[in-house]
Every structure is written in structure tokens, then in C-alpha cells.
N, C-alpha and C positions, 0 to 999 in steps of 0.2 A: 432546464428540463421541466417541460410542464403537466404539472400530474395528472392532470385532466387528459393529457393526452397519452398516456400509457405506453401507448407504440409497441413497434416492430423489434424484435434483434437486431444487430447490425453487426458488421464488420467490416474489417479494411478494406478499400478498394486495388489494394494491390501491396506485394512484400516490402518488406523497408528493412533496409538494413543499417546497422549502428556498429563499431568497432571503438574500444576504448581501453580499459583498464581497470582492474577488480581496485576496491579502495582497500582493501585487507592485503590481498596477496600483492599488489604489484604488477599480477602480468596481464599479457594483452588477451582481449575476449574477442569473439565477434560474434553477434548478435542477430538475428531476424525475426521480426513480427512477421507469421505468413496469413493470410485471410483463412479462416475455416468455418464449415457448416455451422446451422445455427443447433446449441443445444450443446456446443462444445466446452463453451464455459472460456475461461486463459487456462492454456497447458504448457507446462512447461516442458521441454522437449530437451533434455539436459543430456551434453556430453560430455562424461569424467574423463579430461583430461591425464587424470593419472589409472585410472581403472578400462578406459576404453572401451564402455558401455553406454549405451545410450541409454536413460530411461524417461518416462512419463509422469511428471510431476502435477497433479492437479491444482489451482491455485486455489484453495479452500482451507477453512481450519483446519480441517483433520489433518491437512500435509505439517503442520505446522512440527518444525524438529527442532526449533531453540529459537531465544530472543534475547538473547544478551548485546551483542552492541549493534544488531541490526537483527532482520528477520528473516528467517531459514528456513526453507520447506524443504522435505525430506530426509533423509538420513545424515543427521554431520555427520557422525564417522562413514558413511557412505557415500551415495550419490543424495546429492540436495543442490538448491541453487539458495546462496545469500545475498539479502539487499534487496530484497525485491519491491519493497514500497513503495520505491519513484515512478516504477515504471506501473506500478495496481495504480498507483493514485488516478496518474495521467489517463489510463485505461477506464475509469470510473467515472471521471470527472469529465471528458469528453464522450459516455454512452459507448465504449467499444466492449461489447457483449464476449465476442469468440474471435479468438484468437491466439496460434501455435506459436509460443517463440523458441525459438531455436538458437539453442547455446551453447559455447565450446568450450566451457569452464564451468566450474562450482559457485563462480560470484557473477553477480551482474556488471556491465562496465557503470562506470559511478558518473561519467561524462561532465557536467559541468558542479554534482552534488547534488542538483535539483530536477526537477519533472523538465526546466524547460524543452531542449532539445528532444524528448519525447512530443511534446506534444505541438509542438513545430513540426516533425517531420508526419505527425497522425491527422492534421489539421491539413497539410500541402496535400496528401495522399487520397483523402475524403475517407466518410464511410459506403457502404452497401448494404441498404438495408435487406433483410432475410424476411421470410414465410411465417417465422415463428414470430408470436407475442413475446415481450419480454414481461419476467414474471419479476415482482417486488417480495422485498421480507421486509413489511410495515410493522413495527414496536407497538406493541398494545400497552405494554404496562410498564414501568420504570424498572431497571435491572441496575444493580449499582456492588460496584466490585470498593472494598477500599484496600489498600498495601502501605503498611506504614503511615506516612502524613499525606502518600498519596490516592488520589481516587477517580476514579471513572463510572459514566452512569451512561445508559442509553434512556432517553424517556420519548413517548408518544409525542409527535410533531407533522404539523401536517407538511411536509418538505424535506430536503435534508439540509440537516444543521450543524454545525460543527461548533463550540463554543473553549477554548483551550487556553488555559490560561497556566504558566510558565513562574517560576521563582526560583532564581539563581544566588545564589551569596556573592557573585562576581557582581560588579559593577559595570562590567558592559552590559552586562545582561538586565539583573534585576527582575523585578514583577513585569509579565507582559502578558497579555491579553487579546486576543484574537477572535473576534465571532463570524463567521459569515454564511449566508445559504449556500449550496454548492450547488453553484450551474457550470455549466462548462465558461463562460465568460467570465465570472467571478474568479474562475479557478486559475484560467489563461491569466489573469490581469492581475491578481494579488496573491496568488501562493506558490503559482508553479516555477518561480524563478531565486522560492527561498534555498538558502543551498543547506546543507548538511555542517553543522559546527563542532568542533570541540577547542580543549585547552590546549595549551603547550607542555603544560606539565603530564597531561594525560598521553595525549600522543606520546611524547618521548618512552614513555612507559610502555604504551603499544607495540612502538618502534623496538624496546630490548624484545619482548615478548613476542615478533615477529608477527605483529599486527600493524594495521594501517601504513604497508608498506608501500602502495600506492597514494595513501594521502598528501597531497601539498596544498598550498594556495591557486591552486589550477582548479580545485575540485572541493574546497571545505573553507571555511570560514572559523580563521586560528584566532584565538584572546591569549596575548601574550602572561608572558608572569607578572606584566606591568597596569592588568587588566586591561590591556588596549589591544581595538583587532588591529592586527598584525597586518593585515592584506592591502598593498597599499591603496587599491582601490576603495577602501570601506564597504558600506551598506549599500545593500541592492533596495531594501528597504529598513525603513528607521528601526524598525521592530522583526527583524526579520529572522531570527532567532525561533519566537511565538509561530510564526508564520510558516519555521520548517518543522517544527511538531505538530501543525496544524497539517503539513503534507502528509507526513510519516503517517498521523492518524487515519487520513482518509485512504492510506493505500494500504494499512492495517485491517480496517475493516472492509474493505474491496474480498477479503478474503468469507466474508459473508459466502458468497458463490453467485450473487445477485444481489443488487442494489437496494442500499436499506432506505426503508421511509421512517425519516426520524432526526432525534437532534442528540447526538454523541456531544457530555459535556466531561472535561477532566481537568484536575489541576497537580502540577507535577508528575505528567502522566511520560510514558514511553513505551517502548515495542510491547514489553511485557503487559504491563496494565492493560494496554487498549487490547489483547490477544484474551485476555480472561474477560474483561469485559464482552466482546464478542460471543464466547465459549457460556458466557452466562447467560446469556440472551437465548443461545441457540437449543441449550438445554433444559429451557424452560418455554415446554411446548403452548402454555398458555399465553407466554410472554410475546408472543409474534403470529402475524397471520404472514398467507402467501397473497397476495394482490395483483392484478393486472391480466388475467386470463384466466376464464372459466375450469379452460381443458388441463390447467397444471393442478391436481389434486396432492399433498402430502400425502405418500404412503410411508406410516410406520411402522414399521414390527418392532417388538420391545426388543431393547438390548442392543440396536444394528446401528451404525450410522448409514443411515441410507439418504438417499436424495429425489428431488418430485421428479420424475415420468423424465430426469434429463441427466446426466452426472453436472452441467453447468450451474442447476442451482442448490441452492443451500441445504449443508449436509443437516442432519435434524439429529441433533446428541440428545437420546434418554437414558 
């Protein structure tokens, strides 16, 4: 993405549809990105499977309804869609501005764990670009969340940056460290094919608790109790562990509502952190300008979350 070139809105040049398996529940999902006007923002177009309601999920913080082992917009006890990272990342990292997905479940399918198969099928399909400018939320001043031993910061850069750095007590894991600018080729070629991990000892715990009932070796990257991944295939990458909190992160703060200019740095970081980090940034109206078009002005009224002249971009928390 080059910033010099600011550019247009875009969208898909046509629907794509995905069918797979929630990594919590187990069951089968089906899935469509459909191309929508520009100014749309990602909506999530959510059908509760057990409620039989449709509703309209915007992909922005304020949807935000929990971050415990993945992230949830909406209402959990209600209508919400969870896991939504893989697919904001891929959507961000490739410049896909607006676009409706439509969903037949409360989870997103988990597909291989990672962005890849998104943005395989976003990259075959092209974009289209729109009328509209696309508007940036560029970091003025450093915002820095800490949580225990862990911490997250956004600070002024002129690009987007992601720098995440990782510390396990397991030994497959260990200290790991991931920095890179995020253009859509960067993104393609070193992170969108990191998958989603955990333990063996934690899943099984999951598994009584009726979570990660869709999880297997099809779709997550298991470290046995013997500290060894389990998967007989191994590593997609040496480090690739860094490399899936480096995805998570970018499809975390995708929920900006628009593209941030800056460099997100954390260590020991996850849903939670990088969601307050965000929240910190966006409530701090001196801490961030809007960039890339004249005609998107911030209106705030005290007290509102409101967003510039489009619901697409960035709600503005005072």
C-alpha cells in the first residue's frame, strides 16, 4: 500500500463463498463475502442459527461483545459472530474497504486456522475499485495499554507496522519475534498462512467445557504434553506461532473501521490487549487524525460514538 497514493475504496469484484466449521462449536457454517457500496465499512450479516434472526453486525470496536479465546462482535448471549480476525486481517491487508458477509452461524468457519484460503479466494476474484476516497485513522501520539507482564502500544509511523513479540514457557514455543510493514504481499507471503495454536492439555479442557469442538489438526497447530507439535506435518513457518498473533493483531485492529497509519507494537499480547489498545487510541481524540480525503471531516458530539459522514469509518469514543 503506498501512502503516497491514498486511493479509492474498493470492493470485491464479485461474491465468494466459503463453507467450513466453527472451531468452538463444531458445526458446519456457510459463508459469503458479497461486494457492497462504498462507505459500507465489513457488515456482518449474521443468521442465528438458533434464534432465526438476522441481524447487522458492524465490524468496528463498539461491536465488540468479548475476547476471551477469540473475538466476538455482538451480543454473546445474543446474536454476535465469533473469530472474526482471519477473515478482518485478510480484508485489511489486502485493501478490501466494504464488504457484506453473510453468515449462517454465530462462529466464523476456522477453514485451515489461518487467513490463507481468504485471501486466495479475495486475490482470484480481484477488487472494484468505488467513487469514494478511502479515509485513514493515522496515530499522532503513542497510546500504550499495559495488562500484567503484558503490554501493547500504538505509536506514530509513517506506514503500517506491526512489531509482536511472543514468550511461552513451552519449549516449542519460547521467545519469538515478528516485525514487518504490512502490504498486501508481505501479508500474502509471511503471515497469512500462520494457523491458529494451542496446547493439548488446554484443549482437552476446552473439549469437557464444550469448546473447541471443531478443533483438530485439520485447522490449529497442537504442542503435545511432550512439548512437541503434534501435527505430523510440523511448521508452515520456523516461527509461526509469532506470526499467528501477528495475524490475530492485524485483524484486531481492522476493527479501527478504517485503516490505521502506524506501527502496533506488543509483547505477550492477545485479543484482549490489542482491543483496549485500539479503544485507547480511539478515545483519545488528540491521539489520531483522519487522513486521505478532504471531504471526511470527524463530527463529534460529546458523549456519542459517532463516526465521519460514513458508518465505514472509525467510531470516535469520548
Amino acid at each position: 500500500m503506498g501512502m503516497n497514493v491514498l486511493g479509492f475504496q474498493t470492493t470485491l469484484l464479485d461474491r465468494l463463498e466459503f463453507s467450513g466449521v466453527g472451531v468452538h462449536s463444531g458445526q458446519p457454517v456457510s459463508m459469503a463475502l458479497v461486494p457492497a457500496e462504498a462507505n459500507t465499512g465489513i457488515l456482518f450479516s449474521v443468521t442465528c442459527p438458533k434464534r432465526g434472526v438476522t441481524r447487522d453486525i458492524p465490524a468496528t470496536v463498539n461491536s465488540i461483545g468479548a475476547t476471551d479465546l477469540c473475538t466476538v462482535l455482538g451480543d454473546p448471549a445474543g446474536v454476535h459472530i465469533a473469530t472474526i480476525e482471519h477473515l478482518m486481517a485478510a480484508l485489511v491487508a489486502l485493501n478490501v474497504d466494504n464488504v457484506i458477509v453473510e453468515i449462517d452461524s454465530t462462529e466464523m468457519p476456522v477453514m485451515d486456522g489461518s487467513a490463507h484460503d481468504y485471501v486466495e479466494a479475495i486475490e482470484a476474484v480481484g477488487l472494484a475499485p468505488l467513487d469514494e476516497p478511502r479515509c485513514y485513522i493515522k496515530v499522532m501520539k503513542p497510546v500504550r495499554v499495559d495488562m500484567g507482564s503484558s503490554w501493547g502500544e500504538l505509536i506514530p509511523f509513517e506506514g503500517t507496522r506491526f512489531e509482536i513479540e511472543i514468550d511461552f514457557d513451552s519449549k516449542a514455543i519460547g521467545r519469538q519475534v515478528f516485525k514487518c510493514d504490512l502490504t498486501a504481499k508481505n501479508f500474502t507471503r509471511d503471515i497469512a498462512r500462520a494457523r491458529t495454536f494451542g496446547f493439548m492439555k488446554d484443549v482437552e479442557r476446552l473439549w469437557a467445557a464444550g469448546f473447541a469442538l471443531g478443533s483438530s489438526l485439520e485447522n490449529s497447530v497442537v504442542i503435545g504434553n511432550d512439548n512437541r507439535v503434534i501435527n505430523p506435518e510440523g511448521l508452515r513457518y520456523e516461527d509461526e506461532f509469532v506470526r499467528h498473533k501477528t495475524l490475530d493483531a492485524i485483524g484486531d485492529l481492522a476493527l479501527a473501521g478504517a485503516p490505521l497509519i502506524g506501527c502496533f507494537r506488543s509483547y505477550r499480547g492477545g485479543h484482549k490487549l490489542n482491543s483496549l489498545v485500539l479503544k485507547a487510541l480511539l478515545s483519545d481524540r488528540s491521539a489520531f487524525e483522519f487522513v486521505g480525503a478532504s471531504a471526511l471531516r470527524p463530527r463529534v458530539r460529546h458523549g456519542e460514538l459517532v463516526a465521519v459522514s460514513a458508518p465505514a469509518y472509525a467510531p470516535v469514543l469520548s
